[in-house]
Every structure is written in C-alpha cells, then in structure tokens.
N, C-alpha and C positions, 0 to 999 in steps of 0.2 A: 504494500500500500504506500504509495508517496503522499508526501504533505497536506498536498493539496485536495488527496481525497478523504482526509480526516474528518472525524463527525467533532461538529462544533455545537455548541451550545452558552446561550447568553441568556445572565438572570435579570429579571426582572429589573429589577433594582440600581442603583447608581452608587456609584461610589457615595458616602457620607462623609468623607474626608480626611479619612482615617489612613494609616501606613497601606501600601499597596504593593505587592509583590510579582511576578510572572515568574512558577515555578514549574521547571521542567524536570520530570523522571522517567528514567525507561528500564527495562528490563535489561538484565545481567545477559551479555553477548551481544547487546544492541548497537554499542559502537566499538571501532577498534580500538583496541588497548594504546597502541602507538598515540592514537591521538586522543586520547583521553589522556595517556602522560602530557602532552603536548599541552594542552589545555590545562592543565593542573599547574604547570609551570608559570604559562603565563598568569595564571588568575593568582598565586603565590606573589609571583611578582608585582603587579599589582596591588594586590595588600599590603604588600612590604612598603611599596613608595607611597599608598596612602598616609599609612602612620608618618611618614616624612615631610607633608605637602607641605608644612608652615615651612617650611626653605622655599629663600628663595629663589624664582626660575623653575618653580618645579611644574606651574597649572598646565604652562603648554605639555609638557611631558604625559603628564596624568591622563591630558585632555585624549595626546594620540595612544595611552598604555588603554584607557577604556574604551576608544572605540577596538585596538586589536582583539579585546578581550572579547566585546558583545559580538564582533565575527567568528572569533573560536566558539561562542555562546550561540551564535548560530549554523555554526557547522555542524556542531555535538548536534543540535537541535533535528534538524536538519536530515544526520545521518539515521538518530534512532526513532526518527519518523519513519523513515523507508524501510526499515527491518518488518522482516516479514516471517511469522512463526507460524507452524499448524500446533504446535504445542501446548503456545500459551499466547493468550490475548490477553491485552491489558483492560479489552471491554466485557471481561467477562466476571463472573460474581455479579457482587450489588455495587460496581464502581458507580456508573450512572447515578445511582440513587444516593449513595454516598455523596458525591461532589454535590448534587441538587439538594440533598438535607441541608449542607451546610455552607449558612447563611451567608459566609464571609466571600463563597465564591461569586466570582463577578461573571464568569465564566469559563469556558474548558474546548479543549479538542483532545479529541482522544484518536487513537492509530493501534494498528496493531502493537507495537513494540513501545510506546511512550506513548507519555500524557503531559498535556502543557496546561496550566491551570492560574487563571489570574485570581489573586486574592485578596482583600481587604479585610486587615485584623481589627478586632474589638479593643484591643488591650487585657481580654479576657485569656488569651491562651497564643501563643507563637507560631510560626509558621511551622516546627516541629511536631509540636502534636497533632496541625490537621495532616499534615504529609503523614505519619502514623495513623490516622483513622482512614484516610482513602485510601493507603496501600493494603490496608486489613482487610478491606472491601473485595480486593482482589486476592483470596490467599493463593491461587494458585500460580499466580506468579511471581518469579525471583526475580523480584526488584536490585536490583545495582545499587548501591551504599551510597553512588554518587549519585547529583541534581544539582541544576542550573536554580540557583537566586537572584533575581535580578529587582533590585528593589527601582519604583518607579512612582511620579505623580497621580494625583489623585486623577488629575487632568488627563497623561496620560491611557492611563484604564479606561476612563469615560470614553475616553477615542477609539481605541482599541474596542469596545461595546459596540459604539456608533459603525465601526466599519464591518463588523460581525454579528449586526444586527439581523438580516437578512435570513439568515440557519437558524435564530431565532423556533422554537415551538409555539405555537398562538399562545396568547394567554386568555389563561381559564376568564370565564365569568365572575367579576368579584377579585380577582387576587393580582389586578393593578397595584405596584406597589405593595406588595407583602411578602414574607421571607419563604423560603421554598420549604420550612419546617412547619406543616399543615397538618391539623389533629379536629376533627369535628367538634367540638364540646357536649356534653349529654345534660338534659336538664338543665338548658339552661337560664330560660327565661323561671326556673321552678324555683332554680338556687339565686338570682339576682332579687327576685319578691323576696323569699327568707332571708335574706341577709338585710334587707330595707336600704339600700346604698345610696346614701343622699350627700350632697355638698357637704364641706368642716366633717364629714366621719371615714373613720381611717380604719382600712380594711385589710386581710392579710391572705394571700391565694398560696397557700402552702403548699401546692401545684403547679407552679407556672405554665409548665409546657409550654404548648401553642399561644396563651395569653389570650384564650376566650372571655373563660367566664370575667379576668382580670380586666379585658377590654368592655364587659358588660358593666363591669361595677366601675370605672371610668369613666362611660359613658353615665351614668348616674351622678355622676359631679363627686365622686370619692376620690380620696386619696388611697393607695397602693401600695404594697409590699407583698413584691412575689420572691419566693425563694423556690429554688431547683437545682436538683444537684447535677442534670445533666447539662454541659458547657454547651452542646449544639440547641438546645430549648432554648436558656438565657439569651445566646448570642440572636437567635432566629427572633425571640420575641422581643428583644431590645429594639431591631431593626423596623419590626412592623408595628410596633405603638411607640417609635420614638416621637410622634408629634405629640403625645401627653408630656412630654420634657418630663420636668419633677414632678409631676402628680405621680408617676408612674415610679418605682425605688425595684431596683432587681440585687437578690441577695445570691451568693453560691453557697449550696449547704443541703444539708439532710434535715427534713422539716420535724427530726426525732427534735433539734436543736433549737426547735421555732423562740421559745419564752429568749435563749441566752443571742440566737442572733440579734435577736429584735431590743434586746436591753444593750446590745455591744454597740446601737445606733441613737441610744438616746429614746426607745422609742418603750414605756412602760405599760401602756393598754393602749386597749385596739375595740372598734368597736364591732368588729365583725372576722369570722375566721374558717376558711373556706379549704378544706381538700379534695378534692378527684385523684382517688386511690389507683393502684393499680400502672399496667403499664399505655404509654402514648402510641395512635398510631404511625406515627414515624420510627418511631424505635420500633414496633412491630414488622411496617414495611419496609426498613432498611436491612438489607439481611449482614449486613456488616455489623450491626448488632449483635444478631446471634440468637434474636429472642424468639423467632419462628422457623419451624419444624417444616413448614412450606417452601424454603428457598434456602440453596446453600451459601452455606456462612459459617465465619469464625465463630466455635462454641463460646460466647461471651455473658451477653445478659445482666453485665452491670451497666445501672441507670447510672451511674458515676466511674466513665471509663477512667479515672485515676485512680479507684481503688484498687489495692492488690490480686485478690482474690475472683478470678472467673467460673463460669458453669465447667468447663474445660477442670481447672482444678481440683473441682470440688469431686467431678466424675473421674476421674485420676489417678485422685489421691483418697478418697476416703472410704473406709473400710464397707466388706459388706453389708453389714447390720446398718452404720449408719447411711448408705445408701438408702436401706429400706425404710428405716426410722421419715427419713425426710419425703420421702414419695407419697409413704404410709398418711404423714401428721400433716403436712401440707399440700398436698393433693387428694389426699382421701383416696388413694390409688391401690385398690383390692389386690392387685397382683406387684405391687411393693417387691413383696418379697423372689419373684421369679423372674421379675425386670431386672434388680441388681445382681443376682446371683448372674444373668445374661451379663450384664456390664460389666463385671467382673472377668469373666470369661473371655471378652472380646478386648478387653485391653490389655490382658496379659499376649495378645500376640503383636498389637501396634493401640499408640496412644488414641483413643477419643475427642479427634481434635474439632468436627464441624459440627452444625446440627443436623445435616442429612443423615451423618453417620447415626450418630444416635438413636435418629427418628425410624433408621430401619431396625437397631437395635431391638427397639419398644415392639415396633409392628411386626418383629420374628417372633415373638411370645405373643402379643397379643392381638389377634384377628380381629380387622373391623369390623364392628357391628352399629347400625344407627349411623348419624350424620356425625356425630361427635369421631375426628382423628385420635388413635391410638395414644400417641403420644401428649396430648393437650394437657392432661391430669399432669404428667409427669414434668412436661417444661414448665408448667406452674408451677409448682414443688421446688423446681431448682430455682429456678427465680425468684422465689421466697427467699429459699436460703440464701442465695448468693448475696442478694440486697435487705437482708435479715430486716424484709419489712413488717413481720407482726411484732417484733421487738420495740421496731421505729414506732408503728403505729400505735402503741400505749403510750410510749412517752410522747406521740405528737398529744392524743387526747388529753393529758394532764395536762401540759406546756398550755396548750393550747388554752384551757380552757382558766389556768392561770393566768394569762394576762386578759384575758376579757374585761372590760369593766360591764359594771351594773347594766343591764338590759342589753349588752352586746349576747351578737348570736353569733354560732355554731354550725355551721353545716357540713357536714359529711357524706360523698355518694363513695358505695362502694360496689364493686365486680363479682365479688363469688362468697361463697357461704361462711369462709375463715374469719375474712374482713368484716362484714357484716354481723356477725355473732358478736365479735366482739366491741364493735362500735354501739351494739344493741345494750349488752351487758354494761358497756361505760356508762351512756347513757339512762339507761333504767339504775344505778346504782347512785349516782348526781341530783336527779329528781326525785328521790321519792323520801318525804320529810320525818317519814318512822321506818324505821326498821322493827319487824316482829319475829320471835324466836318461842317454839313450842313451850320453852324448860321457864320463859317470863311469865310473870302475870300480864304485863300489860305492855302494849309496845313502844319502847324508847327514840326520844329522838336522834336522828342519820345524823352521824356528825361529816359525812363528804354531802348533804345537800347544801348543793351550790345552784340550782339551774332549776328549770320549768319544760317539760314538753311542748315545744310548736309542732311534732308532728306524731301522732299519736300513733299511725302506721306510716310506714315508709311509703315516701313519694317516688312511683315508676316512670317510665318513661308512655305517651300516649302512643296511640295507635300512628298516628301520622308521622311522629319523630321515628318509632321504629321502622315506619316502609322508607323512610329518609336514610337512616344510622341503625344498619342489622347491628352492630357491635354498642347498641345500646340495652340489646334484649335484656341483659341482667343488671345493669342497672339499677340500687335504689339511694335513694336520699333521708338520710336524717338531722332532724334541726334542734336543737336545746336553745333558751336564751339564758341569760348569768340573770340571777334572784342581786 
C-alpha cells in the first residue's frame, strides 16, 4: 500500500489550543535498519545543538539541522507507509476505534505497516500513554520501539484538518462538535427531576463518563463536579462541555474517594450526588479495553488503565478456588467451579492473554442456551474484581452521603443484581428511624438514620427509552434525600 492510498480520518473537533503533536509509528521491519540509524543520528544531532542555541550564530544552523531532520522524518514516514505485510496490519484489532475514543486525536491515516496520528494533549496525560493505548489496540502487531514526534502549532493541525477534511466520515446527527467518547445516558431526564438541579446548587456526577447526565444538570443552571477514573472519559468530556468553562470542575479518581476529593478542593457539601454504576459504552465498544467477549482484544478491563493489576492477571495468576470464588460471588456463575478448573488447564500450556481467548475458554464448558452469551456472567465477575467495585461502591454510599447537606439528594442507577442489592440495603438501613429486634421490648431509635425515601420502588427505564437504548433493559434508579 503506498501513502497515498492510506485511510484517513478527521475529528470532529479543532484544535483548543493546546500542545499539538504529528506522531508517526510503524511496525518492527517496516523500515530499513541503515536508515533508521541514519535518522537517529541526525535527530541526536539535532538535540544536541538545540541545548546549545543560546550561542551565538547558531539559529541559521538549527534552522537548516530541522529542516534535514523533518526530510529524514519524512522519509522514515514515507518508507513505512509503503510496507506491505499479509501478517500483520496495523488496521487490524480495535485501532480505529481506539484512535476515534480518544479525544485528543485531531486525526489519523492509517496503512498497512504505520500509522500517523495528529494529537492534541489535555495536560491530563503525555503523548506516551496515548501511543501505549493505541498500540494495545492492535496487539497483534510488533510495533518498532521507535516513532517520529514532531511537535507542531495549534494552527498548524487546524491546516492539516482543513486539507484532510474531504476523507472526513459524515457526521452523525447531533455530534457537531463533540468528542468521539459517546455513551447514551439511561434515565435520564428521571435522575435530573430527582436531583432538583437548579442555579447556586452544586452537584457531584461521580460518573463522569460521556458527561450526560453532568450536561443535564448544567443545563439546569448547577454547578458540577464530575470525577472518573478513566483518562479517555475526562479528556473526551472536558472537550464537549468545555463551553460551561467553570461551572463545569473535572476530578481524576475512584468515586470510593468522593467525600476526600471533594474536601482536597475546598468543597465540604454538595447538594446533590449522582452515580451511573457499572461499565461505559465506549469502554464496552473499544475492544482495546478488553471488557467484551465480542471483539478481540487485550484481556484488560481496568476503568483506570494506570492501575497495576488487569483481567489478564488476575486469570494468570490466581489460584483455582479463587478463580471460582470470584465467578461464583460476583457473577452468580453456577458452573464457577468447571470454568476455572478449564482456565487452569488452558494456561498451563500458553498465557490467557485476549478476550477471545477466554470467551472460547467459557463456551468449551458451557453451551449456549437462550440469548444471554456464555461468557457475560463471567466477564462480569472479573471486572468486579479487577476494578474491586462493590468494595468502591460502599465507601462511594457512605462518602457520598456524608457530604450531602440537609435536603441534598442521592441518586443511584444500577446494572445487575450485586449492585442493586446493595445500594437497596444502604438505603433501606439510612431511612428507616427505629430499628426493631425480637429479644427488645420495644423498638429503638436507628442511630445511621440520616435520609428519607424519594423513591419507594426503583425507577426503570420506559418503554420508548428501551426501543431507543437495549443496554438500558436493566437498569434501575434509587433516590434518598439527607433528613
């Protein structure tokens, strides 16, 4: 494939005026070694006489040491464009969908053998770590150590847009202007009524993700704090409601931390406190994630790709019993115990590195039946544990419901039976003003009533949301307000 028949693609979006970079990577054998020393030389040299410029006589020198450089910059460019592999494609996995989650990309061409990628950072994370999340994308190929950095104006980029607009994809209805990190929101004109989101009251979306519900209570003239521990949500939803300037506050964190973030900003009550439990359709549809059994991908499934610990590890490294332990207590997975002994089995002859792999693992023990996939119970399970959210999710409901002030509310939607149980039990334990026990005479006052029921049964999703949003079906909302 040569250069010029590379797939391009341009986002939405404009530079914001942030650092800008044109980052080129290819695949290991993509260019000749000779000239990749060639080029390493010059681009050392180069650096060398930058640290030196404050001498005098040196601008002109620089001026011709950078232009030689950005010709060797595009010659590398250049050659591991035109590599051509049956082996391994750099368009293959969830690269596409990787570079379009995130936000920072301004755009991309892709080729068989490299990928050239323009980027604009947030200041939230380096050009490192997205170079690390889009090559993940693609694990089947062996990316080369090296890559072209070319740092560039903001102005620049916008040009480069402007002349690459044409390979352009239409864009959707509605998503003028909005970051390629897109998540439907469930309930959500249900949860903007319960929370009452009105001008001077300050509300807390300990979900950020996509910036739904967070943009509903915005629009209600509130002020904001979202917290999310995943960098591509922050970044993606910083960009599509930056015209709330400050009303809008974006936190990075595990919403277990909500009371100490939110006190580390000066901020000690809140009059509203909002989560959407569970995982985003993005992280779902990026199979560079790792979190679906439907598309191959790196076994991962941490919402906080900085954390240590991945699905990958955990299937690995940890013993049978605790295999089954987790399948069993968070998945509710009846054959727990014949899946891990299978998983066991299969990584003693190579490691458990994708979700495919896995997913056939599950589906060799257990035969489908009904519409529900084999493996669903199970990737739940690990994704509990991996992101040890029913741990998180107790200390979000205390946190949470500790900085409320007087009449501030509480909403909570959650996805499947685990979450739901226990947001039910918080709740029913919060409101209810006596406690009674057989062995009393008479029932004493609860000394954790804190709160009141606004919603006496769980609020579902209607009939018309679900023909809109299938990934709404389970779905429910609970609301408490502070006594």
């Amino acid at each position: 494939m040569s250069e010029q028949e590379a797939e391009s693609w341009v986002a939405h979006h404009p530079p914001d005026g942030g650092s800008c970079y044109r980052v080129v990577m290819w695949q290991q054998g993509a260019v000749d070694h000779r000239h990749l020393t060639a080029w390493k030389a010059a681009r050392a040299g180069y650096v060398e006489r930058m640290q030196q410029a404050g001498l005098r006589g040196t601008r002109g020198a620089l001026a011709r040491e950078r232009e030689e450089l950005q010709a060797y910059n595009a010659s590398i460019s250049s050659e591991a464009f035109a590599f051509r592999t049956r082996a391994q494609d750099v368009r293959t996995g969830g690269m596409r969908e990787a570079l379009r989650a995130d936000a920072g990309v301004l755009g991309y061409k892709l080729g068989n053998g490299a990928a050239e990628v323009w980027l604009e950072l947030s200041g939230e994370v380096g050009v490192d770590f997205h170079v690390q999340s889009w090559q993940a994308a693609a694990p089947k190929v062996t990316w080369s150590s090296d890559l072209i950095v070319e740092q560039l104006t903001a102005a620049d980029a916008a040009e480069w847009q402007k002349a690459h607009r044409s390979t352009e994809e239409p864009i959707e209805a509605g998503a003028e202007g909005s970051a390629p990190f897109r998540h439907i929101s469930v309930l959500l004109q249900e949860t903007a009524g319960a929370l009452q989101a009105a001008p001077g009251k300050v509300m807390v979306d300990a979900t950020l993700g996509g910036g739904g519900h967070s943009e509903k209570l915005l629009q209600a003239g509130a002020m904001v704090w979202g917290i999310d521990q995943d960098p591509m949500a922050r970044i993606a939803t910083r960009y599509r409601l930056a015209h709330y300037g400050e009303q809008l506050r974006v936190l990075a964190g595990n919403f277990r931390e909500i009371a100490k973030l939110l006190r580390e900003h000066g901020v000690d009550s809140v009059d509203g406190v909002l989560a959407d439990l569970g995982v985003s359709s993005p992280q779902v549809d990026t199979a560079s994630r790792g979190f679906s059994f439907l598309a191959e991908g790196p076994l991962d499934m941490r919402m906080n790709p900085n954390q240590p610990r991945s699905a990958a590890d955990v299937v690995n490294e940890a013993s049978e019993k605790e295999l089954a332990d987790i399948l069993w207590q968070y998945g509710e997975e009846r054959a727990s115990r014949v899946i891990a002994r299978r998983i066991v089995q299969q990584r003693e002859h190579e490691p458990i590195t994708t979700t495919t792999q896995l997913a056939n693992i599950i589906c060799s023990v257990l035969p489908r039946r009904g519409k529900q996939h084999p493996a669903t119970r199970s990737f739940q399970a690990l994704r509990i544990a991996v992101n040890d959210e029913l741990a998180a999710l107790d200390e979000l409901l205390v946190g949470g419901l500790s900085i409320l002030r007087s009449g501030g509310r509480m909403a909570v939607i959650t996805f499947h039976s685990l979450e739901d149980r226990k947001v039910k039990q918080f709740f029913e334990r919060v409101t209810r003003p006596e406690i009674d026990r057989p062995e009393w005479a008479q029932p004493r006052p609860n000394p954790e009533y804190k709160a009141r029921s606004v919603t006496r049964k769980p609020i579902t999703p209607s009939e018309a949301e679900l023909s809109a949003n299938p990934r709404s079906r389970s779905a429910k909302l609970r609301v408490i307000e502070k006594i």
